[in-house]
PDB file of N, CA, C and O in Angstrom:
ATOM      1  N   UNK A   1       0.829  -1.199   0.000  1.00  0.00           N
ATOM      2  CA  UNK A   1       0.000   0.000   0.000  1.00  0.00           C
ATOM      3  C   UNK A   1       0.865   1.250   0.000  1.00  0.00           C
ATOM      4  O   UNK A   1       1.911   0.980   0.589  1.00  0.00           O
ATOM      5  N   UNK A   2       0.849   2.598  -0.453  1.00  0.00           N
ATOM      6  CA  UNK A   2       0.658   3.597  -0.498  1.00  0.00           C
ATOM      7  C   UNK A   2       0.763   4.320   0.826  1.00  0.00           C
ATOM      8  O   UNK A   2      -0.202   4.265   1.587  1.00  0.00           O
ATOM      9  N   UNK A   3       1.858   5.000   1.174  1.00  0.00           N
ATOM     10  CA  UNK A   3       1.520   5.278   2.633  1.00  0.00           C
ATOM     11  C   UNK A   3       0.792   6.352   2.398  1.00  0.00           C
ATOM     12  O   UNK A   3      -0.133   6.228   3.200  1.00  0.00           O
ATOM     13  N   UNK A   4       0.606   7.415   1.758  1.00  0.00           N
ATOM     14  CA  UNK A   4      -0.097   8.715   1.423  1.00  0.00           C
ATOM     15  C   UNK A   4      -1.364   8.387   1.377  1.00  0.00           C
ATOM     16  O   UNK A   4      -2.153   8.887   2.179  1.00  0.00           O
ATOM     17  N   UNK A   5      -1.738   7.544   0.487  1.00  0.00           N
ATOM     18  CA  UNK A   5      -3.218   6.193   0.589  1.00  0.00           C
ATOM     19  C   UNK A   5      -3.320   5.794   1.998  1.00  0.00           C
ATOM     20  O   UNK A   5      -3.741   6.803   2.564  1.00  0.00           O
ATOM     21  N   UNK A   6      -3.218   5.199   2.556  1.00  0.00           N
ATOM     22  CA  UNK A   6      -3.049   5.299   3.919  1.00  0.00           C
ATOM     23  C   UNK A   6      -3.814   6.827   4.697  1.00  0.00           C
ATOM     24  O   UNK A   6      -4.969   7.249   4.748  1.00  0.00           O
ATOM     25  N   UNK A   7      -2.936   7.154   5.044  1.00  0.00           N
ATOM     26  CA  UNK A   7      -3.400   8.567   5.431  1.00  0.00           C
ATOM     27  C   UNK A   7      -4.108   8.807   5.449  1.00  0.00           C
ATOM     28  O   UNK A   7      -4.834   8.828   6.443  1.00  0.00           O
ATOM     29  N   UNK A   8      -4.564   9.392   3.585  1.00  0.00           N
ATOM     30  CA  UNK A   8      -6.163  10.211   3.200  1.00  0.00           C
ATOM     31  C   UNK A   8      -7.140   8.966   3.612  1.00  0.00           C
ATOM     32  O   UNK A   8      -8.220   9.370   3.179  1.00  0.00           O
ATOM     33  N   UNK A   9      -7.359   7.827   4.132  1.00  0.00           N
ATOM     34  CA  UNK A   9      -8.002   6.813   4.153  1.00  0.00           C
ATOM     35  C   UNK A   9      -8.258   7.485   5.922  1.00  0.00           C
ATOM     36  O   UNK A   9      -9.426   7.700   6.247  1.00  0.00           O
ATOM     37  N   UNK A  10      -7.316   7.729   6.790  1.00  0.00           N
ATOM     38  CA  UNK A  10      -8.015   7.888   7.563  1.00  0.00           C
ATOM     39  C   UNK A  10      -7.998   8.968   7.626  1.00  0.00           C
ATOM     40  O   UNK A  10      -8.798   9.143   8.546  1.00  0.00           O
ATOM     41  N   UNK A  11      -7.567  10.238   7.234  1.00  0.00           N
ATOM     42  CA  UNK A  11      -8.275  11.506   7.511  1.00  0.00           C
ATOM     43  C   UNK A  11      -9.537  11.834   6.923  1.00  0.00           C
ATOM     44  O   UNK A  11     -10.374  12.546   7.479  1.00  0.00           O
ATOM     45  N   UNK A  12      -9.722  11.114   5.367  1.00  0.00           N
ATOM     46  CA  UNK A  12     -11.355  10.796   5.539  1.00  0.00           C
ATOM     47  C   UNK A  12     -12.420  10.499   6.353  1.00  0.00           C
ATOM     48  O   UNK A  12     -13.524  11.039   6.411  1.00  0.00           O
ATOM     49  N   UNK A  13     -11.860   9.368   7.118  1.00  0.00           N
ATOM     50  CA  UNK A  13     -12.850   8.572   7.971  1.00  0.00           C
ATOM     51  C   UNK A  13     -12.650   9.357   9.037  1.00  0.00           C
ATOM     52  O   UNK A  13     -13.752   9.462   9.576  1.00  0.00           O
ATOM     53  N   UNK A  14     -11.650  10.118   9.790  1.00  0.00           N
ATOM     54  CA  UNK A  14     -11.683  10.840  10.725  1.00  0.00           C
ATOM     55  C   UNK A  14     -12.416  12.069  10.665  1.00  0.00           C
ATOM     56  O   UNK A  14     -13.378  12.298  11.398  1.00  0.00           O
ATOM     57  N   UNK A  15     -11.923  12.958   9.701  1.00  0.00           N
ATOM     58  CA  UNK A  15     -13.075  14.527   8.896  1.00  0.00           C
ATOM     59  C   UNK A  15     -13.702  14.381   8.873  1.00  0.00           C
ATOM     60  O   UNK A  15     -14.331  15.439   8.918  1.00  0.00           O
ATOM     61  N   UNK A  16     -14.569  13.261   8.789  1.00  0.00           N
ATOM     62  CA  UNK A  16     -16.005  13.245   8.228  1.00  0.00           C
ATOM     63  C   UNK A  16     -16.523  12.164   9.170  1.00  0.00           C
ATOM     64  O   UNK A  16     -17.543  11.571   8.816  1.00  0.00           O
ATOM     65  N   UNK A  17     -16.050  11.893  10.119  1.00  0.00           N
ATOM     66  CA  UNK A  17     -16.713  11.132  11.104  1.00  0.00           C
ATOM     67  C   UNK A  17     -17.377   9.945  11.208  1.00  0.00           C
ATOM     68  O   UNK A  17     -18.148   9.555  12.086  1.00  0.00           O
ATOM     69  N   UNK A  18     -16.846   9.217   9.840  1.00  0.00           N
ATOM     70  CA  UNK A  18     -17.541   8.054   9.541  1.00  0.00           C
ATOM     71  C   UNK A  18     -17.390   6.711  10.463  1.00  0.00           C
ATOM     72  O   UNK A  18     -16.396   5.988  10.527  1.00  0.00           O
ATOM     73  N   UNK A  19     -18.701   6.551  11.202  1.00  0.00           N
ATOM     74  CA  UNK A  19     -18.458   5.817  12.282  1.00  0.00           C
ATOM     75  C   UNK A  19     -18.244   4.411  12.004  1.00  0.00           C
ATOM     76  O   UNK A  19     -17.501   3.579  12.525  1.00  0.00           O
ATOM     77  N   UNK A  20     -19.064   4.355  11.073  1.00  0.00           N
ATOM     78  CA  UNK A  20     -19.281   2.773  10.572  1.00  0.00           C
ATOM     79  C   UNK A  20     -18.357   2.201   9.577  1.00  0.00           C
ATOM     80  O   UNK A  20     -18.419   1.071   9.091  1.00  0.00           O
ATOM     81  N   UNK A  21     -17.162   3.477   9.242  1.00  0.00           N
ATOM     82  CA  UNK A  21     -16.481   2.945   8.236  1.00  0.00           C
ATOM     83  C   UNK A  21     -14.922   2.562   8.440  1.00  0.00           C
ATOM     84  O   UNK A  21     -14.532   3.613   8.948  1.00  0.00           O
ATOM     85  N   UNK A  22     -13.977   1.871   8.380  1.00  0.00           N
ATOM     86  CA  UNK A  22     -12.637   2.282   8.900  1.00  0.00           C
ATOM     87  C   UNK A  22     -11.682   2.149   7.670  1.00  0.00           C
ATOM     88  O   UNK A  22     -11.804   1.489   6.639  1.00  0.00           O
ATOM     89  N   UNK A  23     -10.853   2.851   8.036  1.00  0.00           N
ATOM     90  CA  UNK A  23      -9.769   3.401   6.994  1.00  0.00           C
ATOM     91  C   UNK A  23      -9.783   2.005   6.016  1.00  0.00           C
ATOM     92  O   UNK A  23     -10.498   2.022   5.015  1.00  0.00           O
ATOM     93  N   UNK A  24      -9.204   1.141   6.243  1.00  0.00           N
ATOM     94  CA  UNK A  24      -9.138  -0.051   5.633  1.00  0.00           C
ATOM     95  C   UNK A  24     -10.156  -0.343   4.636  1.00  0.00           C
ATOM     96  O   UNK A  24      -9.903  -0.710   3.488  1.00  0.00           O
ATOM     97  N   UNK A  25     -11.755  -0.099   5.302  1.00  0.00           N
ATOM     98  CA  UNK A  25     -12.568  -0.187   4.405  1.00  0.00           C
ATOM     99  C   UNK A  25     -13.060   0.504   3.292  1.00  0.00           C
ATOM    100  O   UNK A  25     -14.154   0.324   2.757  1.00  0.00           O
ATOM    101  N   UNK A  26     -11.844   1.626   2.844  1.00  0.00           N
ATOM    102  CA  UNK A  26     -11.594   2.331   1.605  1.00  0.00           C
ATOM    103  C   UNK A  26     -11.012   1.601   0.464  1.00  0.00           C
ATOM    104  O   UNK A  26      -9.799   1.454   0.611  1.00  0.00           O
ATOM    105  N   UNK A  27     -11.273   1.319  -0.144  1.00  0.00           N
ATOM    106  CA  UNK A  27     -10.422   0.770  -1.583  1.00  0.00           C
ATOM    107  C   UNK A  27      -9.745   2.375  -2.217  1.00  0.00           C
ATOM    108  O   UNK A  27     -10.334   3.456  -2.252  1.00  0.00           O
ATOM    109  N   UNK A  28      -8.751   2.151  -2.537  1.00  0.00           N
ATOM    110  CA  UNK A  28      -8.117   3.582  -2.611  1.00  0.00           C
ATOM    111  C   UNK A  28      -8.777   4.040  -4.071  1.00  0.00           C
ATOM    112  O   UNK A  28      -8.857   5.238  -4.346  1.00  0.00           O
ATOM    113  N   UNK A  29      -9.219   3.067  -4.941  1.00  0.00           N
ATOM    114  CA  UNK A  29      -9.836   3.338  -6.143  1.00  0.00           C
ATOM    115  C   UNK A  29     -11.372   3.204  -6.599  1.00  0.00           C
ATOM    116  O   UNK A  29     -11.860   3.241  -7.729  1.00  0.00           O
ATOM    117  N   UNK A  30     -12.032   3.019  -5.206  1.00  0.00           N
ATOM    118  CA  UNK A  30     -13.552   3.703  -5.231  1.00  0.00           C
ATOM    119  C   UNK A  30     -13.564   4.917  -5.573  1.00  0.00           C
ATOM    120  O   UNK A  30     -12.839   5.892  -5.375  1.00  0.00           O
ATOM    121  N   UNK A  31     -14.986   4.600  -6.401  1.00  0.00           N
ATOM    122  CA  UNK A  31     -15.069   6.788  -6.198  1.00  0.00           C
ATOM    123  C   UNK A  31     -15.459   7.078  -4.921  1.00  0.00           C
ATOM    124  O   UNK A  31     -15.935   6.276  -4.118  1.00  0.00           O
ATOM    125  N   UNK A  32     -15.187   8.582  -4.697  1.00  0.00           N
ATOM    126  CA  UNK A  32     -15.631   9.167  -3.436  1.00  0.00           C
ATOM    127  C   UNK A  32     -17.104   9.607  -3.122  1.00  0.00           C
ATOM    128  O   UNK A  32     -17.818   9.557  -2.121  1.00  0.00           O
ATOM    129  N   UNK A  33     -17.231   9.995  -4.225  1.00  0.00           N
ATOM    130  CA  UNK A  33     -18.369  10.511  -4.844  1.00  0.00           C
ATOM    131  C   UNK A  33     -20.318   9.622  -5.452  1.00  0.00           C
ATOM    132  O   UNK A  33     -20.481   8.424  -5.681  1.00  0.00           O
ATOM    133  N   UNK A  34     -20.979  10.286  -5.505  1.00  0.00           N
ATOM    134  CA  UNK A  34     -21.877   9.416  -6.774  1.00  0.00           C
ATOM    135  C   UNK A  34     -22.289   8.032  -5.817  1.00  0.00           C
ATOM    136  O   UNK A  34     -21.750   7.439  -4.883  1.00  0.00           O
ATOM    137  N   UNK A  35     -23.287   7.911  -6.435  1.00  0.00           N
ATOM    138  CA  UNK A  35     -24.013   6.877  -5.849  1.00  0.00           C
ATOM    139  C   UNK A  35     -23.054   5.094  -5.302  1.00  0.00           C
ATOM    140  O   UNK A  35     -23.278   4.275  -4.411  1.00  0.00           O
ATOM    141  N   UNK A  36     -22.328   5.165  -6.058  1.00  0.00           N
ATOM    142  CA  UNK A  36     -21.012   4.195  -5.438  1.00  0.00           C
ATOM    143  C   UNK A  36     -19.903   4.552  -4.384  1.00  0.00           C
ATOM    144  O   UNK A  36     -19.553   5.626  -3.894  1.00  0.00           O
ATOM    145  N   UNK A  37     -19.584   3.576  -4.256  1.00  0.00           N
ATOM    146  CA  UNK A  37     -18.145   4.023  -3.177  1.00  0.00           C
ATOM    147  C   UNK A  37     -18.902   4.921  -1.873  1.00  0.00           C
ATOM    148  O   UNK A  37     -19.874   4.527  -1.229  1.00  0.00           O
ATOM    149  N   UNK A  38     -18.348   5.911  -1.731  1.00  0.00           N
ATOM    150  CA  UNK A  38     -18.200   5.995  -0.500  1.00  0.00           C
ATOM    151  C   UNK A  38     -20.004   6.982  -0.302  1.00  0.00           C
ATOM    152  O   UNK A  38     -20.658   7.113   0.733  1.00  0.00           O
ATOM    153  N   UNK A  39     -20.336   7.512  -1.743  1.00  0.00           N
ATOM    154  CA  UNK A  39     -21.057   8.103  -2.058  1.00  0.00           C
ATOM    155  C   UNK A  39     -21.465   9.858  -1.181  1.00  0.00           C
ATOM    156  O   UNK A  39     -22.459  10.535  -0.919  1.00  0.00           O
ATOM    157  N   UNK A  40     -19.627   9.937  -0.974  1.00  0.00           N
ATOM    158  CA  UNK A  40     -19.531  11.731  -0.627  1.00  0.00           C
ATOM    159  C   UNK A  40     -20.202  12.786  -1.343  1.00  0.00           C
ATOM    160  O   UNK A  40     -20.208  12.758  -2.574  1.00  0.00           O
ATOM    161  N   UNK A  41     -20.677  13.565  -0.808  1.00  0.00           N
ATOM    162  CA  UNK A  41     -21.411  14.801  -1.588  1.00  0.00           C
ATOM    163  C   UNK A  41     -20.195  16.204  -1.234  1.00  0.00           C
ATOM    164  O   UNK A  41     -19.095  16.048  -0.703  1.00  0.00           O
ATOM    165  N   UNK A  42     -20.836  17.635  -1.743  1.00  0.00           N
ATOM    166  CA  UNK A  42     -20.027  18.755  -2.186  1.00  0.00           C
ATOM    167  C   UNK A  42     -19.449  18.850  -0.502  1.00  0.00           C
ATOM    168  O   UNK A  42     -18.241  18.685  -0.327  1.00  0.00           O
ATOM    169  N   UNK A  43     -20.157  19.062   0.451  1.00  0.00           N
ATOM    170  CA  UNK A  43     -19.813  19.404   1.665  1.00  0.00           C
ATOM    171  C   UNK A  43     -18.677  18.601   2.304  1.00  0.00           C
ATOM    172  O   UNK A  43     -17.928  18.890   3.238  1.00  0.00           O
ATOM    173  N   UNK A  44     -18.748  17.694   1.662  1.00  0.00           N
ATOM    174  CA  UNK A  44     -17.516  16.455   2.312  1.00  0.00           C
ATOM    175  C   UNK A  44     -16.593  16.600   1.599  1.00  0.00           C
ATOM    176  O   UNK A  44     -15.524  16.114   1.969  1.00  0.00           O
ATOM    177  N   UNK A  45     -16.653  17.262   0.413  1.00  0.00           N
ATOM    178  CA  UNK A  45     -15.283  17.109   0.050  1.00  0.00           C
ATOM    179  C   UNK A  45     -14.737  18.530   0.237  1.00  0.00           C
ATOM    180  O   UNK A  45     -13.566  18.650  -0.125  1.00  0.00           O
ATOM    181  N   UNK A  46     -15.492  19.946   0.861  1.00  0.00           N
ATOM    182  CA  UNK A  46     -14.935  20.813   1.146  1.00  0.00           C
ATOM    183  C   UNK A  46     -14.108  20.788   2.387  1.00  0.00           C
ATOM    184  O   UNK A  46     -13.135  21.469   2.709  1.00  0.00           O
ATOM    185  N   UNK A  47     -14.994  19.453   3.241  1.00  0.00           N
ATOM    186  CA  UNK A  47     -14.346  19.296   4.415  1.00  0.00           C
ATOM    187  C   UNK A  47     -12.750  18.545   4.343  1.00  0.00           C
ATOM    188  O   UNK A  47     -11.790  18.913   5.020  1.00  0.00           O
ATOM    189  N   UNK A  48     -12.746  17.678   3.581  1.00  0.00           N
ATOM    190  CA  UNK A  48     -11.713  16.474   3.094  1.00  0.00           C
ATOM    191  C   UNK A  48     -10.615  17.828   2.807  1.00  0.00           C
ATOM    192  O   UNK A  48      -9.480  17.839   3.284  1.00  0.00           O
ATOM    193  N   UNK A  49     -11.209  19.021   1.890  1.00  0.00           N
ATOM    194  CA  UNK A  49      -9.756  19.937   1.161  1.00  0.00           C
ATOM    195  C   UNK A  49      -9.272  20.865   2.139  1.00  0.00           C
ATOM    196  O   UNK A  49      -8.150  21.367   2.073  1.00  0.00           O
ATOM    197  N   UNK A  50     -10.208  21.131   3.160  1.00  0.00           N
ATOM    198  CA  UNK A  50      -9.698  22.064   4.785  1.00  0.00           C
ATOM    199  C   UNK A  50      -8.481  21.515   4.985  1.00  0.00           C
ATOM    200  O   UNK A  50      -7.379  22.033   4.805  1.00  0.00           O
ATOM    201  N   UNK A  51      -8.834  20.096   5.488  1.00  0.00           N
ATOM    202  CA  UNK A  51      -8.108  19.068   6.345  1.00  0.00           C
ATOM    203  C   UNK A  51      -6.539  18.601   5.328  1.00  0.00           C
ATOM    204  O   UNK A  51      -5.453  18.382   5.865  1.00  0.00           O
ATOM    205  N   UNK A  52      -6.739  18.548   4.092  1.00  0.00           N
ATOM    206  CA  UNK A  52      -5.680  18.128   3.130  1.00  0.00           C
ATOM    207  C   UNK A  52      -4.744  19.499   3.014  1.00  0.00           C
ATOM    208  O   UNK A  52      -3.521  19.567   2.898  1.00  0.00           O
ATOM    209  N   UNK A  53      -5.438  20.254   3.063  1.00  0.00           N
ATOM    210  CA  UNK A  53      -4.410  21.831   3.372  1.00  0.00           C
ATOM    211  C   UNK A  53      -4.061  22.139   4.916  1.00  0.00           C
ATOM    212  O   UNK A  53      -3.087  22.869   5.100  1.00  0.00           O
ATOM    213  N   UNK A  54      -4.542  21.806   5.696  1.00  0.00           N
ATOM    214  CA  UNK A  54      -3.905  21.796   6.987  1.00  0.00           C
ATOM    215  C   UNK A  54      -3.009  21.072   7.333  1.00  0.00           C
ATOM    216  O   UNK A  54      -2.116  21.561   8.025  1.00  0.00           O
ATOM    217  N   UNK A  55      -2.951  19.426   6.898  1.00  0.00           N
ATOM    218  CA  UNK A  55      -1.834  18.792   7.216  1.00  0.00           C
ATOM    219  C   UNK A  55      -0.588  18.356   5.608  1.00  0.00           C
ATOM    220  O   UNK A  55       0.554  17.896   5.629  1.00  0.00           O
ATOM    221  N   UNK A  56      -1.190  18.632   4.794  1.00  0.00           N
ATOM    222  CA  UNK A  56      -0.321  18.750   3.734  1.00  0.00           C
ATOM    223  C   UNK A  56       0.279  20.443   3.048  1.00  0.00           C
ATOM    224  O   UNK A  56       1.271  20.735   2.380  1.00  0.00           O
ATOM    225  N   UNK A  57      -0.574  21.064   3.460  1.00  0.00           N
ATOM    226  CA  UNK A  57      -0.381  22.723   2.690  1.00  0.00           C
ATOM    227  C   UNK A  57      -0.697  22.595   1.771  1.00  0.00           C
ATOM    228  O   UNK A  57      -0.208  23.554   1.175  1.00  0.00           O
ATOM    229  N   UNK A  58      -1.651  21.610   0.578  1.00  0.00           N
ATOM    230  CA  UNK A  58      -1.906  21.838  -0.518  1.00  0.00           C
ATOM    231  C   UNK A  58      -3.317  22.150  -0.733  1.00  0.00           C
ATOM    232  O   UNK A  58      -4.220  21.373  -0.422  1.00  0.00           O
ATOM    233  N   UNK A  59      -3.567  23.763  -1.486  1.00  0.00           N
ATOM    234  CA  UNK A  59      -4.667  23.729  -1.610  1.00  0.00           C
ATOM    235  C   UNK A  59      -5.244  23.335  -2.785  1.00  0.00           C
ATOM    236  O   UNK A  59      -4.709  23.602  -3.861  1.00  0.00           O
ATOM    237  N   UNK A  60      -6.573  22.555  -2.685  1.00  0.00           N
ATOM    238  CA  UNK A  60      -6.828  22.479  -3.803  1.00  0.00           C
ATOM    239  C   UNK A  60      -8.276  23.558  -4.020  1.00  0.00           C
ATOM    240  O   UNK A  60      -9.140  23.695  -3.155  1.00  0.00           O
ATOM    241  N   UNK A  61      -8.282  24.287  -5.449  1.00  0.00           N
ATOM    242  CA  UNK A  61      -9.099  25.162  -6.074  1.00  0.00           C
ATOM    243  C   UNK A  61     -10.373  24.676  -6.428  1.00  0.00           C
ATOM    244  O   UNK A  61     -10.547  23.937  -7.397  1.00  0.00           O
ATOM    245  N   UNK A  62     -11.384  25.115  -5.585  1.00  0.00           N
ATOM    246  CA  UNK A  62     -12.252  24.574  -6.760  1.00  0.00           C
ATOM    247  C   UNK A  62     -12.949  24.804  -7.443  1.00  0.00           C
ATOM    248  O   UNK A  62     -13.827  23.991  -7.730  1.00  0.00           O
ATOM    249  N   UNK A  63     -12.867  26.135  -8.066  1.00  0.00           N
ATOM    250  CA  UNK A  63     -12.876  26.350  -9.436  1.00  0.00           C
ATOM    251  C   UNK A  63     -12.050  25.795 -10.392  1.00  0.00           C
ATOM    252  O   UNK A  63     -12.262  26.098 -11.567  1.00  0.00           O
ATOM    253  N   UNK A  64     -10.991  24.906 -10.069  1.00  0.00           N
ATOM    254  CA  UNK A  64      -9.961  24.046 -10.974  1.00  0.00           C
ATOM    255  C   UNK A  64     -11.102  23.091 -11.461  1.00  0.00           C
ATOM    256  O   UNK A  64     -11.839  22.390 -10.766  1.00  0.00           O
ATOM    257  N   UNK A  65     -11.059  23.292 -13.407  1.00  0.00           N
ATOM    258  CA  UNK A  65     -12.197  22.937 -13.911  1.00  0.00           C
ATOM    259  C   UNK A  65     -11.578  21.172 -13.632  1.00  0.00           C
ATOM    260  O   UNK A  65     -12.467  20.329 -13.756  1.00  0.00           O
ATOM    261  N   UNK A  66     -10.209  20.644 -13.293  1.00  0.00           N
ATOM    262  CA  UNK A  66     -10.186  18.874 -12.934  1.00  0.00           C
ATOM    263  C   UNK A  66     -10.316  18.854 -11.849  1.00  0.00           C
ATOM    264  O   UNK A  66      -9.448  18.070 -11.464  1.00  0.00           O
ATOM    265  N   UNK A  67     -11.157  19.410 -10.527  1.00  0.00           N
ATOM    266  CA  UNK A  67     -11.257  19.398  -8.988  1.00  0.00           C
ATOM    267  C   UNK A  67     -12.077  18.213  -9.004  1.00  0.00           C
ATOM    268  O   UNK A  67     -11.791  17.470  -8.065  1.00  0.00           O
ATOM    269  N   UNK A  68     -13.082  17.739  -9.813  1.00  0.00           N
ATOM    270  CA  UNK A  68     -13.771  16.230  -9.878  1.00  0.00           C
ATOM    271  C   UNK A  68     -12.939  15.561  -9.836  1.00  0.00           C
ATOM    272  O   UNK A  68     -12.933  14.830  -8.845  1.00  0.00           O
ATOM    273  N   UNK A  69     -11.381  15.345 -11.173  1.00  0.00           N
ATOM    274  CA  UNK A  69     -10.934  13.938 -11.280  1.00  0.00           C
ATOM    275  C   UNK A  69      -9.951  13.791  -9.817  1.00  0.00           C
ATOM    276  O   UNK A  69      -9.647  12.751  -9.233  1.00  0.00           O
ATOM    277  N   UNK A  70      -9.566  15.289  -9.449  1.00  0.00           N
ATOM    278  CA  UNK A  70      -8.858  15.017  -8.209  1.00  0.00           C
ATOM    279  C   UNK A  70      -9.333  14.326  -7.481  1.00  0.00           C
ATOM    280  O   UNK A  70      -8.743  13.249  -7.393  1.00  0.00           O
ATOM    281  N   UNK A  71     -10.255  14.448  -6.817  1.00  0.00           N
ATOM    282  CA  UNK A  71     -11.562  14.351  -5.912  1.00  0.00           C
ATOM    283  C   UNK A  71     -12.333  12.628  -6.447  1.00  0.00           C
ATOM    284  O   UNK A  71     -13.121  12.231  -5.588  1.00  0.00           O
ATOM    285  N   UNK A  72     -12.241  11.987  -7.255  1.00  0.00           N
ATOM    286  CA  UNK A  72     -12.551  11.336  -8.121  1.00  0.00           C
ATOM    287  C   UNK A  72     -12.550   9.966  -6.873  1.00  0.00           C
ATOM    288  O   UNK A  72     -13.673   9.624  -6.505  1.00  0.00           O
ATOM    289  N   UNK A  73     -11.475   9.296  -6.317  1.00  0.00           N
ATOM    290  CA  UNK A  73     -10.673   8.425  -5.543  1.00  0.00           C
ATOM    291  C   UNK A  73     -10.057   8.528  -4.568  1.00  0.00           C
ATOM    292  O   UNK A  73     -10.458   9.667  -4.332  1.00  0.00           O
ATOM    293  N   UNK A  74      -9.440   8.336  -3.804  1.00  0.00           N
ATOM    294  CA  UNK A  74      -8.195   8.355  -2.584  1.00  0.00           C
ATOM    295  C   UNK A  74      -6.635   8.433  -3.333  1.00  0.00           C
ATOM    296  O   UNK A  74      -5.719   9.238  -3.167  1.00  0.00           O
ATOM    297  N   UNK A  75      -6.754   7.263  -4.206  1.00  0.00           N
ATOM    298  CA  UNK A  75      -5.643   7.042  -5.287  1.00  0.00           C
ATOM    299  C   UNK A  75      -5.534   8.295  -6.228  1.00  0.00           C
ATOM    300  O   UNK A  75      -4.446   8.481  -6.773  1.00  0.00           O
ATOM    301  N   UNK A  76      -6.595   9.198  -6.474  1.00  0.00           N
ATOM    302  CA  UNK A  76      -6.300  10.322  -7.412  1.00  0.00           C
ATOM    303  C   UNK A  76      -6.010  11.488  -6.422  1.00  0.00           C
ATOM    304  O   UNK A  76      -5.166  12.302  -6.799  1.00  0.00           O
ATOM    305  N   UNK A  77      -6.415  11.623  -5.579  1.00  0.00           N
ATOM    306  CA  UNK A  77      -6.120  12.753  -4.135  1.00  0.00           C
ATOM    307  C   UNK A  77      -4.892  12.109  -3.998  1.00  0.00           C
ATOM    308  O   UNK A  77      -4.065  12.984  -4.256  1.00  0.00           O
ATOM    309  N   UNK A  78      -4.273  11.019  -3.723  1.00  0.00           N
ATOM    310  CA  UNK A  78      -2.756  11.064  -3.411  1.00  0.00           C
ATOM    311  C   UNK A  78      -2.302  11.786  -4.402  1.00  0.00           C
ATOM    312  O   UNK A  78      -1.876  12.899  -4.090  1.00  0.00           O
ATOM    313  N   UNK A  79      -2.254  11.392  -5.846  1.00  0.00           N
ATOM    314  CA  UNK A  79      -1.363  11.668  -6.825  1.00  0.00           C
ATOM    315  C   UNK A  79      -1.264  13.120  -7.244  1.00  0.00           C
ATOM    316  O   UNK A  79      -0.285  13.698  -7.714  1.00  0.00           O
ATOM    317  N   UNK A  80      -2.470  13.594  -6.980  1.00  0.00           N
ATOM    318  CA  UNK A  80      -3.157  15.141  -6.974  1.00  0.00           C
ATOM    319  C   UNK A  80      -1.735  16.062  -5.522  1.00  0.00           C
ATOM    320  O   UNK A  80      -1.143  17.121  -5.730  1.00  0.00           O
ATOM    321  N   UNK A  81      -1.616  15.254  -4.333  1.00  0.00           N
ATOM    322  CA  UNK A  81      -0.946  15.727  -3.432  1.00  0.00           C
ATOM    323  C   UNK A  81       0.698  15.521  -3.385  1.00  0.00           C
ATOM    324  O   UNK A  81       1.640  16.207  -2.988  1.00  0.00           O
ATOM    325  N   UNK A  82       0.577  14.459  -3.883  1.00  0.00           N
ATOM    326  CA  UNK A  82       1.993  14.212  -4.912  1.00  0.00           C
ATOM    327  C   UNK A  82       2.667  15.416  -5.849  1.00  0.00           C
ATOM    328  O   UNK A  82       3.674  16.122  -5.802  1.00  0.00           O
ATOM    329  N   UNK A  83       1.899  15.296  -6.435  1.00  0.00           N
ATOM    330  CA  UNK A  83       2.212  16.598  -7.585  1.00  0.00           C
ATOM    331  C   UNK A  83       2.648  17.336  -7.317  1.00  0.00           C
ATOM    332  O   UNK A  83       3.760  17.619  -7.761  1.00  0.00           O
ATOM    333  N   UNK A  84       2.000  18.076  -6.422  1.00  0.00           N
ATOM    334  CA  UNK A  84       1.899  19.446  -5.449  1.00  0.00           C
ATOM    335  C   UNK A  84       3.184  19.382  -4.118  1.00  0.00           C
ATOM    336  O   UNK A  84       3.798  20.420  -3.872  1.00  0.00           O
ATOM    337  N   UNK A  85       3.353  18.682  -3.691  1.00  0.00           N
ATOM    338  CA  UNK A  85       4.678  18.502  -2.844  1.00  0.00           C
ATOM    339  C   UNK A  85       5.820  19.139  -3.045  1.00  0.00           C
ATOM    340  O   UNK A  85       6.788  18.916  -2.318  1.00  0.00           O
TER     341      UNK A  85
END
């Protein structure tokens, strides 16, 4: 595994308080989004980009017309935070 994958797996589940879910039970290549996967809406992922700029410093825009494909996975938020490093 991905230690960065890792991470956003539990600062997801931690940000957003998901009681019933644990880091592990992320596949890093679910969507986050949309009626599958984890099925996050707009508010969760404003919360997810607070938290990803507080402990990484990267902000992400979202008016950045690819803030979906970022946002897309766990596996595309690493690589998205990767970049940016």
């Amino acid at each position: 595994m991905n230690p960065l994958e890792d991470e956003l797996r539990e600062l997801i589940v931690s940000a957003l308080q998901l009681e019933d879910v644990k880091p592990s039970d992320i596949d890093p290549e679910e969507p986050l989004f949309g009626d599958s996967g984890l099925a996050l809406d707009s508010i969760d992922a404003l919360e997810i980009g607070v938290q990803i700029q507080k402990k990484y410093g990267v902000k992400i825009d979202p008016e950045d017309e690819h803030v979906s494909e970022y946002f897309r996975s766990v596996r595309s938020l690493a690589n998205y935070i990767s970049g940016k490093r």
